[in-house]
C-alpha positions in Angstrom: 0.1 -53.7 29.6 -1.2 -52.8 33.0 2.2 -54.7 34.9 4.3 -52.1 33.0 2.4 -48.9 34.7 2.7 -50.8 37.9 5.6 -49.5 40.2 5.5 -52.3 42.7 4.1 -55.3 40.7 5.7 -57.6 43.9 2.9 -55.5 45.9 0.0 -55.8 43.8 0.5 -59.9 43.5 0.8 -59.9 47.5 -2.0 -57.8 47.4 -3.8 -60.1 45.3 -2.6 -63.4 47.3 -4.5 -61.8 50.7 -7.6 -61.5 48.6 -7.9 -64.7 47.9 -7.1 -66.0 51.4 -10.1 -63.8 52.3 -11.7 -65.8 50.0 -10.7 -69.2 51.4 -11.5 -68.0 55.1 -15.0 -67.2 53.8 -15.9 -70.2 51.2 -13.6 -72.8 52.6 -12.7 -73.8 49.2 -9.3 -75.0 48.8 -8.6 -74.0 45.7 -8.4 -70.2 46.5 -5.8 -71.3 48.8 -3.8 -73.1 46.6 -3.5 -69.8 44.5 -3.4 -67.3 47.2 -0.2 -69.3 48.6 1.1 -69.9 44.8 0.7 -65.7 44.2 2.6 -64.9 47.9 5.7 -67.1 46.7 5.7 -65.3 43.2 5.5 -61.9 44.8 8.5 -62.9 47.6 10.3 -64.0 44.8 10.3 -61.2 42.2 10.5 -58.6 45.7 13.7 -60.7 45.9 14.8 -60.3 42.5 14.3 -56.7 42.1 16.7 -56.3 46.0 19.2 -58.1 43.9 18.8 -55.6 41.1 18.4 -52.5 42.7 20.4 -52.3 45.9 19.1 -48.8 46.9 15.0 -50.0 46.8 13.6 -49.9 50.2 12.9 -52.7 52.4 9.5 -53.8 52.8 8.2 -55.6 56.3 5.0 -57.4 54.1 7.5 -59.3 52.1 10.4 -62.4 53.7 13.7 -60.7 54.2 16.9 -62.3 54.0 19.1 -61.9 57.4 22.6 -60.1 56.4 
């Protein structure tokens, strides 16, 4: 329910990926790097999907760009 009030769901997952690589800096627990790494490809990947659908959405620096 809450992903469909979002505007920028790619954002909030990226968001969510730096939190828990705060969380691995400060624990050294592997695991929360594992996700934190798994949530940053999910959120380059739908930022990537929704370029491909919407040709007029800005570019954003936070996320990997493809060269044209």
């Amino acid at each position: 329910m809450r992903s469909i009030k979002v505007r920028n769901p790619e954002i909030e997952i990226l968001n969510l990926s730096e939190s828990f690589f705060s969380l691995f800096r400060s624990t050294g627990n592997e695991d929360f790097f594992v996700i934190g790494r798994a949530l940053r490809r999910a959120a380059n990947k739908l930022y990537r999907q929704f370029l491909r659908i919407n040709k007029e959405k800005e570019v954003n620096l936070r996320f990997l760009n493809v060269v044209r």
